[in-house]
PyMOL CGO cylinders between C-alpha atoms (Angstrom):
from pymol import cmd
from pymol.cgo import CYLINDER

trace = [
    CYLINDER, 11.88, 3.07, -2.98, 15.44, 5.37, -2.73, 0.3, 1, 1, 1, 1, 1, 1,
    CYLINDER, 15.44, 5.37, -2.73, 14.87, 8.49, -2.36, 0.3, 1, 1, 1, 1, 1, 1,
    CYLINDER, 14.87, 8.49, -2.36, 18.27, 10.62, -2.39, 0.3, 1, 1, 1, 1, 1, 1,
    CYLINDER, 18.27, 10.62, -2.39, 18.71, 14.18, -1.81, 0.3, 1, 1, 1, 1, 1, 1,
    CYLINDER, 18.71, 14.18, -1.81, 18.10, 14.90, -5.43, 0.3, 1, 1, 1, 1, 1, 1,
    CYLINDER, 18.10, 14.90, -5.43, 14.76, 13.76, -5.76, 0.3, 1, 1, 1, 1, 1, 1,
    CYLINDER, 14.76, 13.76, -5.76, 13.42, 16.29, -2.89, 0.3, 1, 1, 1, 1, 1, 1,
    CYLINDER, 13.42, 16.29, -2.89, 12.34, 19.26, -3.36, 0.3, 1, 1, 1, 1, 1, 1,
    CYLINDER, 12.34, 19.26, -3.36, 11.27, 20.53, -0.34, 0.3, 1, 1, 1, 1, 1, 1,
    CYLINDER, 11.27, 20.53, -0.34, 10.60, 19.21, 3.55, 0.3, 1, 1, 1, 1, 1, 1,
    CYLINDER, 10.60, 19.21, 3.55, 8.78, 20.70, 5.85, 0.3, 1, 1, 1, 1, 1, 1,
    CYLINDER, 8.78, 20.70, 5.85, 8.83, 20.10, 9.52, 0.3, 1, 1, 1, 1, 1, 1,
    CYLINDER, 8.83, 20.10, 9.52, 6.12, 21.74, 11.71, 0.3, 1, 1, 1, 1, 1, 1,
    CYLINDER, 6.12, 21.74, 11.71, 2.55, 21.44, 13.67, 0.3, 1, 1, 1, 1, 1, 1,
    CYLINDER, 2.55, 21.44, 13.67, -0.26, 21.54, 11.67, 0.3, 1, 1, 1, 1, 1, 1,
    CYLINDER, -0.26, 21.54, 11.67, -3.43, 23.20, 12.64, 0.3, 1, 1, 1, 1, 1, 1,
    CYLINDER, -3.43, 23.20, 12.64, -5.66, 21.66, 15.10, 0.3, 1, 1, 1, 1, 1, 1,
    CYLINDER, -5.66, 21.66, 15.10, -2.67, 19.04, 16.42, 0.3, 1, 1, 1, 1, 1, 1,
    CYLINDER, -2.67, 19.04, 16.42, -0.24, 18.96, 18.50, 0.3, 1, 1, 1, 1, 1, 1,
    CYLINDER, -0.24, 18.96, 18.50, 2.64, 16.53, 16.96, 0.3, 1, 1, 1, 1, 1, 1,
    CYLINDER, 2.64, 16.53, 16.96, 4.90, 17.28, 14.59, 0.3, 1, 1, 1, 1, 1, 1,
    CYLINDER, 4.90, 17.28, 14.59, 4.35, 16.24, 11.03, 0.3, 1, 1, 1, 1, 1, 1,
    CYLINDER, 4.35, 16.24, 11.03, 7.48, 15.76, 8.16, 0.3, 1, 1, 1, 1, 1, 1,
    CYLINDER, 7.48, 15.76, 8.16, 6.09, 16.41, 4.76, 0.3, 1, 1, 1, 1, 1, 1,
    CYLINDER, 6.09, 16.41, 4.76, 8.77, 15.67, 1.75, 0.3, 1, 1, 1, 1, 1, 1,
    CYLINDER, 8.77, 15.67, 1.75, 8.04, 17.09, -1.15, 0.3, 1, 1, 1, 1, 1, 1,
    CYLINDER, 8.04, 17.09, -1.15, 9.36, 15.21, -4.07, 0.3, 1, 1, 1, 1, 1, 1,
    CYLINDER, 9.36, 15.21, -4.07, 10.52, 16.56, -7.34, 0.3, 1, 1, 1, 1, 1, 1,
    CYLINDER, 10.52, 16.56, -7.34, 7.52, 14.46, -9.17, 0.3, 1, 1, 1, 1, 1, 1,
    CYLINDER, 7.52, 14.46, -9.17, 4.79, 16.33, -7.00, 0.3, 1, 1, 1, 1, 1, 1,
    CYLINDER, 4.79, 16.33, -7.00, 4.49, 13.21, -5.02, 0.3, 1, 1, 1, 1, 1, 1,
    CYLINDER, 4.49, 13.21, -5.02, 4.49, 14.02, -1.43, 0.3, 1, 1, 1, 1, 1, 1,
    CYLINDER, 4.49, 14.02, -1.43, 5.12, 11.94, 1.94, 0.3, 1, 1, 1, 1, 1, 1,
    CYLINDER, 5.12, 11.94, 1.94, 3.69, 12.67, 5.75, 0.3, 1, 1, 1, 1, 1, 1,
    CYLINDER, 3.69, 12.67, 5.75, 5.32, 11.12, 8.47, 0.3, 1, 1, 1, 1, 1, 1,
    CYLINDER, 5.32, 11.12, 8.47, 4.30, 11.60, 11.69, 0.3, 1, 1, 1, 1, 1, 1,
    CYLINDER, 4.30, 11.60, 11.69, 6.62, 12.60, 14.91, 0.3, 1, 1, 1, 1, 1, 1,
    CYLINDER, 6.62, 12.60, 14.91, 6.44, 8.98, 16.38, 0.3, 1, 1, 1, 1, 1, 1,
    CYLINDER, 6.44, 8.98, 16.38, 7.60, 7.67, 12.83, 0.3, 1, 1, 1, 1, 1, 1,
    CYLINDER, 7.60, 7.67, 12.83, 10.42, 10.40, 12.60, 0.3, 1, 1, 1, 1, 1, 1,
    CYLINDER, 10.42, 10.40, 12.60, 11.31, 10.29, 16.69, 0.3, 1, 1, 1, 1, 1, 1,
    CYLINDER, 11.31, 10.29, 16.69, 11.94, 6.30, 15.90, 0.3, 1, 1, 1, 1, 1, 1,
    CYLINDER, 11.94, 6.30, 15.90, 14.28, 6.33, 12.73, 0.3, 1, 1, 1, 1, 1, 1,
    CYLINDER, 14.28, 6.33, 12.73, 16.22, 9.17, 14.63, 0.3, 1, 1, 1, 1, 1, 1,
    CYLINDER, 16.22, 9.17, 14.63, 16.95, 7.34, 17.43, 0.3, 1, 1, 1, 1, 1, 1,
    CYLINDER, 16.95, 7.34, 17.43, 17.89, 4.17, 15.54, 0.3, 1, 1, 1, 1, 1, 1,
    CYLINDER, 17.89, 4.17, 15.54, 19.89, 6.47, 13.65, 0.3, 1, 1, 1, 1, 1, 1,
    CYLINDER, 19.89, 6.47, 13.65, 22.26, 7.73, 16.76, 0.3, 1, 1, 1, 1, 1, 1,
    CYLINDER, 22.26, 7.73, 16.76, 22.23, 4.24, 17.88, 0.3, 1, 1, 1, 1, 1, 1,
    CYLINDER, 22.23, 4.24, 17.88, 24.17, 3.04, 14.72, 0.3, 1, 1, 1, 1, 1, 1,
    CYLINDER, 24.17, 3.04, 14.72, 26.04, 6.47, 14.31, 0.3, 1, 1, 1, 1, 1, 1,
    CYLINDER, 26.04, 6.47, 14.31, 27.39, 6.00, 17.48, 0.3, 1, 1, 1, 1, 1, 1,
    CYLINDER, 27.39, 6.00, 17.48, 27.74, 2.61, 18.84, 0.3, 1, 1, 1, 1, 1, 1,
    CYLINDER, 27.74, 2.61, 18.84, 30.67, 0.99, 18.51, 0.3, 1, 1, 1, 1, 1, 1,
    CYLINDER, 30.67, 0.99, 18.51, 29.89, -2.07, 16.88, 0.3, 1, 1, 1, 1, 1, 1,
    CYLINDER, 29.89, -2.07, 16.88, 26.65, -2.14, 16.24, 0.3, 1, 1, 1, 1, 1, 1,
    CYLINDER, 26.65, -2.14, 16.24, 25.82, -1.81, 12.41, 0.3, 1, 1, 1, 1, 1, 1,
    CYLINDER, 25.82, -1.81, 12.41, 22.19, -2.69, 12.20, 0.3, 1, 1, 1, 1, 1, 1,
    CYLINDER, 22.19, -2.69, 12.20, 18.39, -1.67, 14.00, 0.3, 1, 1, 1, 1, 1, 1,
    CYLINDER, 18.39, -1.67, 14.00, 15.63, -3.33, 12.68, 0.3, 1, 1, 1, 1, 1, 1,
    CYLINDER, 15.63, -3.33, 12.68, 12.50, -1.46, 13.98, 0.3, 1, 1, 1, 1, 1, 1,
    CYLINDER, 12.50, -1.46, 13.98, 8.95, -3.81, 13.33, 0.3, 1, 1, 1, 1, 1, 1,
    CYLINDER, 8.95, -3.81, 13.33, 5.48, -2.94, 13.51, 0.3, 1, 1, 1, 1, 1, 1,
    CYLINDER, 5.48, -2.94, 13.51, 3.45, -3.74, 16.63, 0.3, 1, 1, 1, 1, 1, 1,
    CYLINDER, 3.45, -3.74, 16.63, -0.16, -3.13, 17.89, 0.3, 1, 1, 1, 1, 1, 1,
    CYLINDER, -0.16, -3.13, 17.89, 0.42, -3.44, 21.52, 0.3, 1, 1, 1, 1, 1, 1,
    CYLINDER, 0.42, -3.44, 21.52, -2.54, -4.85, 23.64, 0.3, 1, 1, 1, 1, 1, 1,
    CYLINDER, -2.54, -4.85, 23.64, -1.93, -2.63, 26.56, 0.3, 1, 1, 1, 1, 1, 1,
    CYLINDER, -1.93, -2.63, 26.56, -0.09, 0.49, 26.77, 0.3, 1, 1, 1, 1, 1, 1,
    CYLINDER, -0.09, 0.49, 26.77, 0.63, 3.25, 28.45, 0.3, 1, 1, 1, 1, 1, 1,
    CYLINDER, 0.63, 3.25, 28.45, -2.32, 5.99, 28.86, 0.3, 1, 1, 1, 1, 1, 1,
    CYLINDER, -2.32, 5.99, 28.86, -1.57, 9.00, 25.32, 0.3, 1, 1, 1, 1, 1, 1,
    CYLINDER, -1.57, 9.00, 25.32, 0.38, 6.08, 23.34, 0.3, 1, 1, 1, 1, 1, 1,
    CYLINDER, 0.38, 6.08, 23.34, -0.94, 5.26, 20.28, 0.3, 1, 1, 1, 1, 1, 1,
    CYLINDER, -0.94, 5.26, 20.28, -1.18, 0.70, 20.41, 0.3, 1, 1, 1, 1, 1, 1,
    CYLINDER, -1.18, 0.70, 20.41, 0.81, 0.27, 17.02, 0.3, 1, 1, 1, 1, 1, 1,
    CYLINDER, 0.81, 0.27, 17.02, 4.57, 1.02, 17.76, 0.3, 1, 1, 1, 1, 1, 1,
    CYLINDER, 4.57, 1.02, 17.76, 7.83, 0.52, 15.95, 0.3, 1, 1, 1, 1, 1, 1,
    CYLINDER, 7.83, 0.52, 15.95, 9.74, -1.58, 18.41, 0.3, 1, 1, 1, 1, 1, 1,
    CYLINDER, 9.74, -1.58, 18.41, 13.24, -2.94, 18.01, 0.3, 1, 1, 1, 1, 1, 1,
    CYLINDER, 13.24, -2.94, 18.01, 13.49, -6.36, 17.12, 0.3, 1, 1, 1, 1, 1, 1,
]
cmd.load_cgo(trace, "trace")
């Protein structure tokens, strides 16, 4: 799915009730709406900058991964670079 600039409506950035990570709600035209949570947003940012401003590089490819161990307050399934 695209989803240009025209199709939103609204997005909201902020801490819901009762949690303590930022949520991204965008509010689409159609009344659909999407949640993403910090970790989600926090990744596509940073592979964002990293193609914005590296020299050469033109492509991140971030994949799905449940982690068997990690560190203590991470959740097991990251996005991970490839």
């Amino acid at each position: 799915m695209n989803i240009p600039n025209e199709m939103i409506r609204e997005v909201v950035l902020e801490v819901p009730e009762g949690h303590k990570h930022l949520r991204t709600r965008l509010l689409l035209h159609d009344g659909e709406e999407l949640i993403f949570q910090e970790a989600t947003i926090a990744n596509i940012v940073r592979a964002y900058i990293t193609v914005k401003t590296h020299p050469q590089r033109t492509t991140i490819r971030l994949r799905g991964r449940n982690l068997q161990q990690n560190k203590p307050g991470f959740a097991d399934y990251q996005l991970l670079e490839d």
